[in-house]
C-alpha positions as a Markdown table, in Angstrom:
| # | Residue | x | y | z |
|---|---|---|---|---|
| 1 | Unk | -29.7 | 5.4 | 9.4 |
| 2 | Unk | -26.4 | 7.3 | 8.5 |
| 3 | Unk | -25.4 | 8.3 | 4.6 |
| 4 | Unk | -22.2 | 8.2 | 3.3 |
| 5 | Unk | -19.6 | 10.7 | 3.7 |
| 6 | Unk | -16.9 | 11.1 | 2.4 |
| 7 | Unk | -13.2 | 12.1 | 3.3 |
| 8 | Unk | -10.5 | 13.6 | 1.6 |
| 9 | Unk | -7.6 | 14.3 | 3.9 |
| 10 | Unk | -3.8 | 15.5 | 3.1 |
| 11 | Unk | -1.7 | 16.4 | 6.5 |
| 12 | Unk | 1.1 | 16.9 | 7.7 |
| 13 | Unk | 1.2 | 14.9 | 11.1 |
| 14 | Unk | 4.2 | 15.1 | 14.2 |
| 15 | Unk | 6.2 | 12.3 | 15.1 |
| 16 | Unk | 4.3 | 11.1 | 17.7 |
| 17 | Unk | 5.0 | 7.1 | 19.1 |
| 18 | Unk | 1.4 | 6.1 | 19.6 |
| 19 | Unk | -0.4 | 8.0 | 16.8 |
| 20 | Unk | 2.3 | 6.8 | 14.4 |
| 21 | Unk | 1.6 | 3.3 | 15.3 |
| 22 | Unk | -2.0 | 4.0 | 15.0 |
| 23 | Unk | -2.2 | 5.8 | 11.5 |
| 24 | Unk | 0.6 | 2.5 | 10.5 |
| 25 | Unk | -1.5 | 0.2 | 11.8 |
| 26 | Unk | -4.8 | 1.4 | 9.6 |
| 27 | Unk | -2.7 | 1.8 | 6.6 |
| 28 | Unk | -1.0 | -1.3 | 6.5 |
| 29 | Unk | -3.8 | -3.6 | 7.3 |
| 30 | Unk | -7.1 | -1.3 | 7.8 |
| 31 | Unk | -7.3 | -2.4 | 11.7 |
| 32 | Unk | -6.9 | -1.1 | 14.7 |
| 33 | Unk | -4.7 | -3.3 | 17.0 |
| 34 | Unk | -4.5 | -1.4 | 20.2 |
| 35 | Unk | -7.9 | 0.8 | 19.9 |
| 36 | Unk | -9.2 | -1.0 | 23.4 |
| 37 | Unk | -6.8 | 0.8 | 25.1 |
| 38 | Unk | -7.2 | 4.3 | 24.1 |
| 39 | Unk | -9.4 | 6.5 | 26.0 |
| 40 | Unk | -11.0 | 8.8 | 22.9 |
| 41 | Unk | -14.6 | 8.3 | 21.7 |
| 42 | Unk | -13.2 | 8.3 | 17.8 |
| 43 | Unk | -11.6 | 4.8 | 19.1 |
| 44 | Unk | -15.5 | 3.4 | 20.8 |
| 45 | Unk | -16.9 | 4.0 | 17.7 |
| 46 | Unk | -18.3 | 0.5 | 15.6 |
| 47 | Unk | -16.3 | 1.5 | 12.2 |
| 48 | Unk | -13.1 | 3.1 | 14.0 |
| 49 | Unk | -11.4 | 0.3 | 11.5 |
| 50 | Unk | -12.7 | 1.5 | 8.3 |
| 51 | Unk | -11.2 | 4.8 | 8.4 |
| 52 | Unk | -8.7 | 4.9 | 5.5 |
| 53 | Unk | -10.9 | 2.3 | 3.5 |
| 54 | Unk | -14.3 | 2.2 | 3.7 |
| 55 | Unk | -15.3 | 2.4 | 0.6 |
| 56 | Unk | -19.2 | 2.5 | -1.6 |
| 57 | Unk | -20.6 | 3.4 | -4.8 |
| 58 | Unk | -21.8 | 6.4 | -3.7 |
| 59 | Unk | -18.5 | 8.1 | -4.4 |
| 60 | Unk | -16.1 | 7.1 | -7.7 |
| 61 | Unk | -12.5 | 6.2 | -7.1 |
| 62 | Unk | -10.8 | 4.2 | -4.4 |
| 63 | Unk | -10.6 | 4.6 | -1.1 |
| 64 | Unk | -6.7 | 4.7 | 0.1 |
| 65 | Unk | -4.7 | 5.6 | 2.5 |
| 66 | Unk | -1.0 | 6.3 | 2.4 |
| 67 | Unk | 1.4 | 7.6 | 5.6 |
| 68 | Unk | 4.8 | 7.8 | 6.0 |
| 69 | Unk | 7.7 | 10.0 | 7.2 |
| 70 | Unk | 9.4 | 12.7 | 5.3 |
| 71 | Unk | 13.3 | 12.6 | 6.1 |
| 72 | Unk | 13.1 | 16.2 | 4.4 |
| 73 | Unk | 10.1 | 17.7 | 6.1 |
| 74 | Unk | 11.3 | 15.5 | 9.4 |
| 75 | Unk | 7.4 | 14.6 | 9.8 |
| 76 | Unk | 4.7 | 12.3 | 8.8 |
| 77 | Unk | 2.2 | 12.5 | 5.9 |
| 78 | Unk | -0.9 | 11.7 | 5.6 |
| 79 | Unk | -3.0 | 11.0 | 2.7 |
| 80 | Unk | -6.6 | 9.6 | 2.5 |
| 81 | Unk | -9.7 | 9.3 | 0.8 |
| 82 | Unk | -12.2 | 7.1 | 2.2 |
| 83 | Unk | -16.3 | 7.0 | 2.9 |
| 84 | Unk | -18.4 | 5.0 | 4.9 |
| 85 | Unk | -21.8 | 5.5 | 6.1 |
| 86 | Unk | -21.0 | 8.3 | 9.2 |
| 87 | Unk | -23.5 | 6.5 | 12.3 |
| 88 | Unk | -21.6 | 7.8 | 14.9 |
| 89 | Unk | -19.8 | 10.4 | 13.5 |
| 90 | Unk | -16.9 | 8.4 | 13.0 |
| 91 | Unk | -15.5 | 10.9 | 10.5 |
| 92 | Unk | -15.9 | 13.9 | 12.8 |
| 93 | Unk | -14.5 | 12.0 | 16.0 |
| 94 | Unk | -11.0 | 10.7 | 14.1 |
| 95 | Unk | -10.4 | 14.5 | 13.2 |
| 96 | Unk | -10.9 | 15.1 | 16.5 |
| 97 | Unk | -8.6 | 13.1 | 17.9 |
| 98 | Unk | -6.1 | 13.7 | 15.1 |
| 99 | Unk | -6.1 | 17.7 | 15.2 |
| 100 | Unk | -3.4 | 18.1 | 18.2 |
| 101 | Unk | -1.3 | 16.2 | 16.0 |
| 102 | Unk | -2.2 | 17.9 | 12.8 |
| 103 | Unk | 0.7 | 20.5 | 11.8 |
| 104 | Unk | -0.4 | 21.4 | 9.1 |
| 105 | Unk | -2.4 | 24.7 | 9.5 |
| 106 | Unk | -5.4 | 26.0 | 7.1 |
| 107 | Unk | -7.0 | 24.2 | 4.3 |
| 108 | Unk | -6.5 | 19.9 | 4.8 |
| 109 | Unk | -9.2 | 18.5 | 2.8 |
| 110 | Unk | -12.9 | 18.0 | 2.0 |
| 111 | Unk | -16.0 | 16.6 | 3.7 |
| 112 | Unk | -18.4 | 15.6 | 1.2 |
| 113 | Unk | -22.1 | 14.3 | 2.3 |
| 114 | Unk | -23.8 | 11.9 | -0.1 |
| 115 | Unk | -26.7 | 14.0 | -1.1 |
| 116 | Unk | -24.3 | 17.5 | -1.1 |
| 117 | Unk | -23.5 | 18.5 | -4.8 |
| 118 | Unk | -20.4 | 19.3 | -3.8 |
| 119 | Unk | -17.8 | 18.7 | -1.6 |
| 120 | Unk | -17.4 | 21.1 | 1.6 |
| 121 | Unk | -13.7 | 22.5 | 2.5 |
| 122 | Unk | -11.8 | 21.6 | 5.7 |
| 123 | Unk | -9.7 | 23.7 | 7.8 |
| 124 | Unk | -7.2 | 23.3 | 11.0 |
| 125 | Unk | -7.8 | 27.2 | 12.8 |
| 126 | Unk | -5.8 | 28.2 | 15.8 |
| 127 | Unk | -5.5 | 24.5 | 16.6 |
| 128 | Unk | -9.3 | 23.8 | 15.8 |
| 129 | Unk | -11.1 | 21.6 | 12.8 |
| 130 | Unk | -13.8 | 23.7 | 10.8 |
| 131 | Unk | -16.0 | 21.8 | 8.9 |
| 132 | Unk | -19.1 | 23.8 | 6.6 |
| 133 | Unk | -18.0 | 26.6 | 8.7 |
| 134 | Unk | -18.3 | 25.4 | 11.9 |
| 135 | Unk | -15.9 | 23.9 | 14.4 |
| 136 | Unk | -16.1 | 20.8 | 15.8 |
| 137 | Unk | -17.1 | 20.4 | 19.4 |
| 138 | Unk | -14.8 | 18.1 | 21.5 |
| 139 | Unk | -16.0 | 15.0 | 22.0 |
């Protein structure tokens, strides 16, 4: 039985056609239109949907997610804060899949288990995710 984690993410993300769709299909209507055809394990995964708006008591506030382009910036942002109960390391898996599209470099949010006091920094290194001070192994 999984507990819920939580995460808080704030990237910037590269024009990309088929992970623009993506990220605009789970923050316009929280689903996943065209997950049976892609390849990664993040998109196998039971609660692939519920990223960007799973949501319990566990945490306080509402889970959200908000992406769109910056005509400035000439990229995509991405902002979320969501939690759901992590089975199949759904949480771990979309960051995965996300980080060659991640520009942003350094600090891009928090991981927070349920029974943690406190939150646990997240990182993009040299085109890796590093999460409680280790980096996540490809999947």
């Amino acid at each position: 039985m999984g507990m819920y984690t939580e995460l808080d993410l704030k990237v910037a993300i590269e024009d990309n056609p088929i992970v623009v769709n993506i990220l605009k299909d789970l923050s316009t209507d929280g689903s996943l239109s065209i997950k049976d055809r892609l390849d990664h394990p993040f998109f196998k995964t039971d609660r692939c949907d519920m990223v960007g708006w799973g949501g319990s008591y566990y945490f306080d506030g509402q889970p959200h997610i908000q992406f769109k382009y910056d005509e400035i910036a000439k990229c995509w942002f991405l902002t979320t804060c969501f939690n759901l109960k992590n089975y199949d390391q759904e949480i771990e898996k979309f960051l995965d899949w996300l980080c060659p599209y991640i520009l942003t470099e350094g600090y891009i949010g928090t991981y927070w288990y349920e029974t943690a006091t406190e939150p646990t920094n997240i990182y993009k290194i040299n085109g890796r995710i590093m999460i409680e001070g280790n980096f996540l192994d490809k999947y």
